[in-house]
Legacy VTK file of the C-alpha trace (Angstrom):
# vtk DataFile Version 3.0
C-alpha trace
ASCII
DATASET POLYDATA
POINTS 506 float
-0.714 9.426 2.703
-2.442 6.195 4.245
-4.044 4.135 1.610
-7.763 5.287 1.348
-10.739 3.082 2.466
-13.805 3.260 0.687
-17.215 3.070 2.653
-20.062 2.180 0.309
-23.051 1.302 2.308
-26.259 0.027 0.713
-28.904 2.230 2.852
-32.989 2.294 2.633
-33.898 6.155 2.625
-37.372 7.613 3.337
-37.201 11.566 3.172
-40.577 13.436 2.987
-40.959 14.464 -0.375
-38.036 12.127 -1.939
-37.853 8.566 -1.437
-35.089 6.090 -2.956
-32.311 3.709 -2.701
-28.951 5.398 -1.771
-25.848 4.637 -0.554
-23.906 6.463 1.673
-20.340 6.894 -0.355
-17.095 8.565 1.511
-13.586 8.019 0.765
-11.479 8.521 3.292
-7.687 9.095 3.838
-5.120 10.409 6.423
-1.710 11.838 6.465
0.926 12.684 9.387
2.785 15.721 9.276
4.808 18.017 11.769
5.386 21.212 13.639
9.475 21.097 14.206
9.159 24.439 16.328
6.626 23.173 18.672
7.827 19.435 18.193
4.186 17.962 17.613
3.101 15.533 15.017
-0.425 16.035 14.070
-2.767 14.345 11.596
-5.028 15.444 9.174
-8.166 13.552 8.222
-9.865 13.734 4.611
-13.401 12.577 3.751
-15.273 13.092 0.201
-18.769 12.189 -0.132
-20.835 11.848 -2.883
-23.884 13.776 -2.326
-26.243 11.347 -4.485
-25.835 9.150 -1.646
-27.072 11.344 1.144
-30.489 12.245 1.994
-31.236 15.628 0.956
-34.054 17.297 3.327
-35.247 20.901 2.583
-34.360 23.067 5.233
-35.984 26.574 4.285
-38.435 26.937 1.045
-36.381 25.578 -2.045
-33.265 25.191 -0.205
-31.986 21.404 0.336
-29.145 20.356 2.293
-27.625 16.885 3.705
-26.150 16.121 6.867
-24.102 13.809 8.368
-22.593 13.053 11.818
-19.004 12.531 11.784
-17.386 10.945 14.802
-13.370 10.599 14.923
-11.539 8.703 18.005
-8.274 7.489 17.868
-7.148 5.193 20.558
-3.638 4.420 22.167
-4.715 0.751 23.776
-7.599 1.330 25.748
-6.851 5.284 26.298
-8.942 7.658 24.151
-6.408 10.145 23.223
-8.952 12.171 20.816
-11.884 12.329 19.949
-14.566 14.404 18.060
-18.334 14.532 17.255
-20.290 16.976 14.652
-22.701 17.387 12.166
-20.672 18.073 8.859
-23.349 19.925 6.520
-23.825 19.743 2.752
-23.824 22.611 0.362
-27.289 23.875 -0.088
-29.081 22.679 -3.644
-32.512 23.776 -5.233
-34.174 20.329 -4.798
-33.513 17.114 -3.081
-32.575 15.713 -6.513
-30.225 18.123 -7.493
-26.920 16.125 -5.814
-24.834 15.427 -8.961
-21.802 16.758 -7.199
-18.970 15.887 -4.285
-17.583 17.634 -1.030
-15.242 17.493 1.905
-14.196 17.842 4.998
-10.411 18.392 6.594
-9.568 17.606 10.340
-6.383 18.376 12.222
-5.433 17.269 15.236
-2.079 16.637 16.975
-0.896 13.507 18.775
1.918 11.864 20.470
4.305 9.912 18.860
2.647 5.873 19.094
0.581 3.533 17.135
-3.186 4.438 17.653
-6.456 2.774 16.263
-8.522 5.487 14.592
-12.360 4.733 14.408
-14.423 6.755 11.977
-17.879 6.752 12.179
-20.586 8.286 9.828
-24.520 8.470 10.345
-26.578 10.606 7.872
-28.812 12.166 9.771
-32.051 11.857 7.331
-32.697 8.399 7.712
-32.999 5.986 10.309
-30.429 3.366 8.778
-27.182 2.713 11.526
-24.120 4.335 11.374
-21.570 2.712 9.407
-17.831 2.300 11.002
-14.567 2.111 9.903
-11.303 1.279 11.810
-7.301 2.036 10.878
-4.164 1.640 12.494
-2.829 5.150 12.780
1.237 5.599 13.487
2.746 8.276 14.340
6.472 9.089 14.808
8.298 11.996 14.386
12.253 12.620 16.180
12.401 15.759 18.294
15.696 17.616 16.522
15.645 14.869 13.363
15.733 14.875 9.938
12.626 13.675 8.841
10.231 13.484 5.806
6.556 13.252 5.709
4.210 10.821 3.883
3.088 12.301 0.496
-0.392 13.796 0.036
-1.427 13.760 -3.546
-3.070 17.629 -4.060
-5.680 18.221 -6.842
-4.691 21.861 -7.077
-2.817 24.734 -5.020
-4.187 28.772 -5.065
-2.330 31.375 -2.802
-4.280 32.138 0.333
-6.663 35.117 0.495
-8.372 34.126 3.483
-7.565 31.796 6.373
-9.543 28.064 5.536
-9.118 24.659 6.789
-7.410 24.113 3.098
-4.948 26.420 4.557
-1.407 25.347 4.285
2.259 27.408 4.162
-0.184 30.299 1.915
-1.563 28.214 -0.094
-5.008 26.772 0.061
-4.872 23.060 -1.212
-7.307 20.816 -2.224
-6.010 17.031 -1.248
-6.597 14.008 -3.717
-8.378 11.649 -1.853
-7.777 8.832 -4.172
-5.602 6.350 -5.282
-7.425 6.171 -8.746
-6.367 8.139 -11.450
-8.864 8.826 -14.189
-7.865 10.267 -17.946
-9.646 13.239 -16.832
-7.122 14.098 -14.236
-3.861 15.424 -16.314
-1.777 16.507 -13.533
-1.523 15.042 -10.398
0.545 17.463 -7.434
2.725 15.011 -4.755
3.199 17.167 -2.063
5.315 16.263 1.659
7.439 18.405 4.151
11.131 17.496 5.104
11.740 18.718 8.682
14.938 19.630 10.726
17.278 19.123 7.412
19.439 22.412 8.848
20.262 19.583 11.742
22.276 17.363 10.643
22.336 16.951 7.177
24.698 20.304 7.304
24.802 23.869 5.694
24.921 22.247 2.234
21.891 22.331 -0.448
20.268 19.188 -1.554
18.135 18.280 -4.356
14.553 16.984 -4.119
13.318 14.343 -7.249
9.709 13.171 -7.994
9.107 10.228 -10.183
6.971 7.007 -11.522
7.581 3.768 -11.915
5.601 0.717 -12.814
4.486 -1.134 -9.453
4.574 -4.546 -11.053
8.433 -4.563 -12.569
10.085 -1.242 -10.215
10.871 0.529 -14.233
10.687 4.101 -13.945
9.409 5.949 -16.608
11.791 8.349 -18.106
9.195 10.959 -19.071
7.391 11.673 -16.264
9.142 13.576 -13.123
10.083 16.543 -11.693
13.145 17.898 -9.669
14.475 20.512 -7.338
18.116 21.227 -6.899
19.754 23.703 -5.083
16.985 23.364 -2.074
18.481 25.157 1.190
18.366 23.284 4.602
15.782 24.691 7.283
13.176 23.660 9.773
10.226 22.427 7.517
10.234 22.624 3.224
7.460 21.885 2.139
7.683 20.666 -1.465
4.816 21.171 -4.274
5.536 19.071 -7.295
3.652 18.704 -10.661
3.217 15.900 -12.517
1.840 15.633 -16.166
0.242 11.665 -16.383
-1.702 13.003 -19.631
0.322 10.266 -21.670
0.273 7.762 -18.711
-0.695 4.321 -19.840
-3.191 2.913 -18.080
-2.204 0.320 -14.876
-0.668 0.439 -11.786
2.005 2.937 -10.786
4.035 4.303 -7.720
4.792 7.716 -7.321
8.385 8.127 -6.136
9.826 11.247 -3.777
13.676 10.998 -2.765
16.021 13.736 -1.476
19.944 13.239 -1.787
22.253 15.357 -0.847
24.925 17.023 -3.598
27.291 13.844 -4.028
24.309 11.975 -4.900
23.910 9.850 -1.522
20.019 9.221 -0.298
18.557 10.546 2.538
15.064 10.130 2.509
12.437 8.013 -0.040
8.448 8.061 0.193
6.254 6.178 -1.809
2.459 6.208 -2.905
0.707 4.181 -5.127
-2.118 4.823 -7.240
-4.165 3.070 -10.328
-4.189 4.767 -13.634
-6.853 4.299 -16.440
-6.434 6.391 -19.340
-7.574 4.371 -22.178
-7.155 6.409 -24.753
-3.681 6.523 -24.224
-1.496 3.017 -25.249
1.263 1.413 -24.803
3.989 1.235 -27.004
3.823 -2.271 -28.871
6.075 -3.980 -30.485
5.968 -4.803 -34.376
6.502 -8.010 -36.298
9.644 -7.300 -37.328
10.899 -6.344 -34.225
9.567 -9.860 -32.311
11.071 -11.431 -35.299
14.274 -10.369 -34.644
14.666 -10.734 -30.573
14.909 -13.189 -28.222
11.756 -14.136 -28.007
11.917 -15.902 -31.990
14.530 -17.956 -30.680
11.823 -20.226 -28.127
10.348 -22.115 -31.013
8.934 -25.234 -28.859
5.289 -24.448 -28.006
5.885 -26.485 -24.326
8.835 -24.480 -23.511
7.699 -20.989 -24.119
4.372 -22.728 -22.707
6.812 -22.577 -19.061
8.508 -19.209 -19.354
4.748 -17.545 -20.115
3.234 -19.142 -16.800
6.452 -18.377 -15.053
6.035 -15.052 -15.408
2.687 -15.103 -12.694
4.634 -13.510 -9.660
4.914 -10.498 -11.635
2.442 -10.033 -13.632
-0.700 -7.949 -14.087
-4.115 -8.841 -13.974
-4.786 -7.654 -17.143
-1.591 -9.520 -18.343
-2.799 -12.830 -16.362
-5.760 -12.721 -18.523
-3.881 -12.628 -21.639
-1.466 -15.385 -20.481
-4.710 -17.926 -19.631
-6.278 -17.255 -23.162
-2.831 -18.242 -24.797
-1.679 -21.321 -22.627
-5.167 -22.728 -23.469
-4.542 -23.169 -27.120
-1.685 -23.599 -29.667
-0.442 -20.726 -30.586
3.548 -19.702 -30.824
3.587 -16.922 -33.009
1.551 -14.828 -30.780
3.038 -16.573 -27.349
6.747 -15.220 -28.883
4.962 -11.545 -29.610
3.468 -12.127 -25.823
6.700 -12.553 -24.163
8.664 -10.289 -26.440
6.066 -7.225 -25.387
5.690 -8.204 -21.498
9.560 -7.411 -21.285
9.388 -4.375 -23.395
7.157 -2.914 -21.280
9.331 -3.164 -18.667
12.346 -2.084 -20.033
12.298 -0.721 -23.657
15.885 0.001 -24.188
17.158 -3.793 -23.492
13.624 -6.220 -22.870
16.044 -9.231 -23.524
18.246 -8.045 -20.651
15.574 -7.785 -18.619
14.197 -10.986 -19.244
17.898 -12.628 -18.605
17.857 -11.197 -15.152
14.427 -12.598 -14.282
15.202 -15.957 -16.295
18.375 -16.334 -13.890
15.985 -16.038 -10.900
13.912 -18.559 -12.568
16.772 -21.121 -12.751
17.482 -20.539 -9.262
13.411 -20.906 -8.241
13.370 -24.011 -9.904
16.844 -25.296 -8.464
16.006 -24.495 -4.840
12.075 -24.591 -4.326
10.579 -27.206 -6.802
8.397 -30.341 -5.178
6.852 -33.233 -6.821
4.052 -31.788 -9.271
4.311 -28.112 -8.598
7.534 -26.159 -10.221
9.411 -23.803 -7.821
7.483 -20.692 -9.643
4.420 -22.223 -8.170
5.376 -22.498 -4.645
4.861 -19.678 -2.235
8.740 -19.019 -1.983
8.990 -19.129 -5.579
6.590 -16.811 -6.106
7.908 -14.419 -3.316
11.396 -14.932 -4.473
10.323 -14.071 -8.350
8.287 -11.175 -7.147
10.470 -9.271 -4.855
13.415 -10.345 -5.493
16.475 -12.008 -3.042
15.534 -11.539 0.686
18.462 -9.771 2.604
18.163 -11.900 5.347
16.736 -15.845 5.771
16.376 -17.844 8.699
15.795 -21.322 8.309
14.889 -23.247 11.586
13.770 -26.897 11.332
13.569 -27.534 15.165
13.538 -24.423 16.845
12.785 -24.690 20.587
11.491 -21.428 22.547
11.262 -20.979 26.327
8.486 -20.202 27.650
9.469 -17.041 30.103
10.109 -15.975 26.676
6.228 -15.734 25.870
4.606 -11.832 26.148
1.627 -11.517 27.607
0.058 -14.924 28.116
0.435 -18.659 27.461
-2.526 -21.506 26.784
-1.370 -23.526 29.732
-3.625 -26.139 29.675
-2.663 -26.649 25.692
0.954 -26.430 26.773
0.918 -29.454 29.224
-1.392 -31.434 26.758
0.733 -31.368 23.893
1.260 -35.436 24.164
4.426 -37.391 24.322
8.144 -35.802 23.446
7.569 -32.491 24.257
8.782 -30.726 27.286
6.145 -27.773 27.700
6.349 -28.188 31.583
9.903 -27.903 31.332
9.798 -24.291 29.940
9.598 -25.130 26.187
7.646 -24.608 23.235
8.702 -26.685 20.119
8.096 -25.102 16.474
7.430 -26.751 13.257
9.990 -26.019 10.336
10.024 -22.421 9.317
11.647 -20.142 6.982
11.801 -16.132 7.786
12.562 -13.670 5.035
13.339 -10.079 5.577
13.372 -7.988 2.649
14.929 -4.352 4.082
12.683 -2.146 0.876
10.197 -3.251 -1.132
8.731 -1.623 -4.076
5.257 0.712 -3.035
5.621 -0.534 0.820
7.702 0.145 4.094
11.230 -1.385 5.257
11.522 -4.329 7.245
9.164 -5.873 5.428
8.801 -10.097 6.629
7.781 -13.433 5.396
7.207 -16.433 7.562
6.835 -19.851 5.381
6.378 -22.989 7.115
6.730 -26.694 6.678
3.086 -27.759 8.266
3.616 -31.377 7.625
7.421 -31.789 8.132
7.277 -32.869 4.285
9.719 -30.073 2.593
7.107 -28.140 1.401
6.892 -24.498 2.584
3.790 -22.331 2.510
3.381 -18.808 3.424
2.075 -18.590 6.901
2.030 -14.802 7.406
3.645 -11.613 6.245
3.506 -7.834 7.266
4.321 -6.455 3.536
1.881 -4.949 1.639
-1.221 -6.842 -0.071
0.469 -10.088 1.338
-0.742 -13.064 3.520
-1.933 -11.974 7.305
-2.616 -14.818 9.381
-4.365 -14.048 12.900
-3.086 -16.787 15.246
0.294 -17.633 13.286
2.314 -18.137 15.998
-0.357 -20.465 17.709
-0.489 -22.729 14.449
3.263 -22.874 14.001
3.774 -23.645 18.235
1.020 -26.305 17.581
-1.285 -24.519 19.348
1.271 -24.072 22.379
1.625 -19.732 22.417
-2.108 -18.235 22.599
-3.590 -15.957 19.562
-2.657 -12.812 22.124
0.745 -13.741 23.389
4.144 -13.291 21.268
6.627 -16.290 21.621
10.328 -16.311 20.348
8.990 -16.367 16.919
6.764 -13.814 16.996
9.165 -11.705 18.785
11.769 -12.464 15.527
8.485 -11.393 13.069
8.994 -8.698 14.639
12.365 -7.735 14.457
12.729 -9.631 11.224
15.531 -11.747 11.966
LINES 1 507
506 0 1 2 3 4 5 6 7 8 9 10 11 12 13 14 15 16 17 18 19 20 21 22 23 24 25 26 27 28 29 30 31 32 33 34 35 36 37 38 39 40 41 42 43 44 45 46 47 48 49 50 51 52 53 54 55 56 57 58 59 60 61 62 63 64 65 66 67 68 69 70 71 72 73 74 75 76 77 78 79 80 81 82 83 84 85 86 87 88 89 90 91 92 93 94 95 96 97 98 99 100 101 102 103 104 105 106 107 108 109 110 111 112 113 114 115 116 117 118 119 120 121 122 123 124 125 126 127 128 129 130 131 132 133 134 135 136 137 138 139 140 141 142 143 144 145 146 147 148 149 150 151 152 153 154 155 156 157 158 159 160 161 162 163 164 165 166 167 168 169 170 171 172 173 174 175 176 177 178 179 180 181 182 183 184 185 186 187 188 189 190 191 192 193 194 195 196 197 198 199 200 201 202 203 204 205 206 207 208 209 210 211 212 213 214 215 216 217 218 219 220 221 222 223 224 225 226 227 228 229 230 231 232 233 234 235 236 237 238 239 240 241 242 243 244 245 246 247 248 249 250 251 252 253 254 255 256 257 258 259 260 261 262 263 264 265 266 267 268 269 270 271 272 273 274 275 276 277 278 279 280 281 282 283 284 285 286 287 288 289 290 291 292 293 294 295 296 297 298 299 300 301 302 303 304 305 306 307 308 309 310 311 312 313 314 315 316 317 318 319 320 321 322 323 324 325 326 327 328 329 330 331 332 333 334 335 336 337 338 339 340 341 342 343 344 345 346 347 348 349 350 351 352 353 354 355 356 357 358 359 360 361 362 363 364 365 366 367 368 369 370 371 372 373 374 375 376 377 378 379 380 381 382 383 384 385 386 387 388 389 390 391 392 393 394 395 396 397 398 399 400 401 402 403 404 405 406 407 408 409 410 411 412 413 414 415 416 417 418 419 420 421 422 423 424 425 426 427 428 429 430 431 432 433 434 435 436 437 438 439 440 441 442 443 444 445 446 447 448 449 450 451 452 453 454 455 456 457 458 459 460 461 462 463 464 465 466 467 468 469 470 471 472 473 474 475 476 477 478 479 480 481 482 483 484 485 486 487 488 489 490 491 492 493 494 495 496 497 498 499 500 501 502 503 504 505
């Protein structure tokens, strides 16, 4: 499932017989799935709106309804590959006020394999307010004969089919979660996907299909809460319903986990999706005073060292946990710094919190070793930070002079920039010169795709690295990069040598 997008438009709304302020609230989300015996990927489209933001005219004596025009058009460069226009209507109510209440609408449509733009467009038809837009990069990829899996679609509920209805899927009619909040009223939450073509070449043999959590910030999964399959027998398309009881899920931030291995154990697929929890009537485990008195955290008893370990502990930390962390390094207090770090590594791993904490301190030693500069500790840096929060890359390339050539360069080059770039550079020779820059490749990260890259560079030639652009998940995106780190050599729209190793990441 594509992480949802959240239109909330502030709209003026004059309706005879009703006037207010309303906003027009839809969330949105997408997921691509596949037809093996026909070989076509197609996507399915979800919007929820919240009727209070709609205006509500009356149609027939004491009947209200809203409605809105929908337009969907997903592009492959400048090639409209589909598109669609229509009026999606409201459920009727007895009076325009009467719009304490939500509904949807489900599209499917199939495309070629390819990375699209998808444009989604709303208007609500009873005002005069414009339409409000929202764009996505859509991909879609599925191999003709290959094993595959699906993204996951979160499902509120699933009821066996009586009749035919776009909610309509493998004889059950399901109603998709179009949210990556969780609320405490929501108890169960259904992760639902389709593995394709596993009678291919996985072989004859069963395999087993797993559901899980874990935390997003730390990776921990959470022994209580999962489900499995085993047993499951290879075949053109399984789809897979899974429950999941979050009733005594903590509130915070959480990735859903699906994986498939085959009977030794080995993997052969892994999907993730993300989603917020808040259930605060539910808490975390603490820990007591004896407990804190006893670990490794009593041990730190110098207020300016435990001072260090607290704010080390940034890259990976919440924001509720942030908050706590400012309050205490503002003000003398070890006791309840020892109880802070003692519980921030319990929560993370309750069987062995000081082993946990060993691990991370080791990275720490190594952070401070490798990336420290005069006034800010290596923690503090943008590699720090990265290196703390995901972990070791898998891959690094450090270049300090890097030269490209120029019939290298996709699509265009800023010629006039090229042959002005002053004294010692050789741009009319078929160069391009880059400043000092590190690239990371991290093959899996926690919550996001593979292949995921960081490019750090040494702007000033001083030692000090800053992130310059990344394509993981929540991380720095810098239109241009390539332009900045060529000193302005490559154009915003053309890839150089660099850009072309972003893009491989190596």
């Amino acid at each position: 499932m594509k992480k949802l997008a959240l239109l909330f438009v502030a709209v003026a709304m004059s309706v005879t017989g009703f006037a207010s302020r309303s906003q027009l609230t839809a969330l949105f989300g997408y997921s691509v799935f596949y037809l093996p015996e026909s070989n076509q990927p197609y996507v399915e489209t979800y919007l929820r709106f919240d009727a209070r933001g709609l205006a509500f005219q009356e149609v027939e004596e004491g009947r209200f309804r809203a409605s809105v025009e929908v337009t969907l058009v997903a592009r492959r460069g400048d090639t409209v590959e589909y598109v669609k226009k229509y009026n999606l209507l409201s459920p009727f109510t007895s009076s325009a006020e009467a719009t304490n209440f939500t509904f949807m609408d489900l599209q499917r449509f199939g495309l070629a394999n390819g990375i699209y733009d998808l444009e989604l467009t709303l208007k609500d038809n009873g005002t005069d307010d414009d339409p409000v837009m929202l764009k996505e990069k859509l991909l879609v990829y599925y191999g003709k004969g290959k094993p595959m899996m699906s993204a996951i679609q979160l499902m509120e509920s699933a009821m066996p089919t009586t009749t035919e209805n776009m909610l309509s899927r493998n004889g059950y009619d399901m109603v998709p979660y179009i949210d990556d909040f969780v609320p405490e009223q929501v108890q169960v939450l259904h992760p639902y996907f389709e593995l394709y073509n596993t009678d291919k070449e996985i072989g004859s043999g069963a395999y087993n299909v797993e559901v899980y959590v874990t935390q997003r910030e730390s990776g921990i999964r959470l022994p209580k809460i999962g489900w499995k399959r085993s047993g499951v027998a290879p075949k053109a398309c399984v789809p897979v319903f899974a429950d999941l009881d979050v009733s005594g899920l903590p509130s915070g931030n959480y990735v859903i986990v699906a994986e498939v291995t085959n009977g030794d154990g080995d993997a052969l697929f892994r999907k993730e999706v993300m989603i917020m929890r808040s259930n605060p009537n539910i808490e975390e485990a603490t820990a007591t005073e004896a407990e804190v008195a006893t670990s490794f955290a009593a041990l730190i008893n110098d207020e300016e060292t435990i001072n260090y370990y607290i704010d080390a502990l940034y890259p990976i930390s919440s924001a509720a946990e942030l908050s706590i962390a400012k309050d205490l390094l503002g003000r003398q207090a070890l006791a309840e710094k020892q109880t802070y770090l003692y519980r921030f590594w319990k929560s993370r791993d309750e069987v062995n919190p000081e082993g946990k904490w060993k691990e991370y301190y080791k990275l720490m030693k190594y952070v401070e070793e490798h990336f420290t500069y005069p006034r800010t500790p290596g923690y503090r840096t943008d590699r720090g930070r990265v290196y703390l929060q995901y972990g070791p890359p898998d891959y690094v390339r450090d270049e300090k002079n890097f030269v490209g050539a120029l019939n290298n360069v996709h699509w265009s080059l800023n010629a006039n920039t090229a042959n002005s770039l002053g004294e010692g550079t050789k741009a009319n020779e078929g160069y391009i010169y880059y400043l000092p820059y590190q690239l990371w490749r991290y093959n899996t990260l926690p919550g996001d795709y593979s292949n995921r890259v960081f490019l750090f560079w040494d702007e000033f030639r001083g030692g000090y690295y800053k992130l310059l652009n990344s394509n993981a998940r929540g991380e720095v995106v810098t239109p241009g990069w390539e332009r900045m780190l060529s000193r302005n050599t490559v154009d915003e729209e053309a890839i150089g040598e660099v850009g072309q190793q972003f893009n491989r990441g190596y």
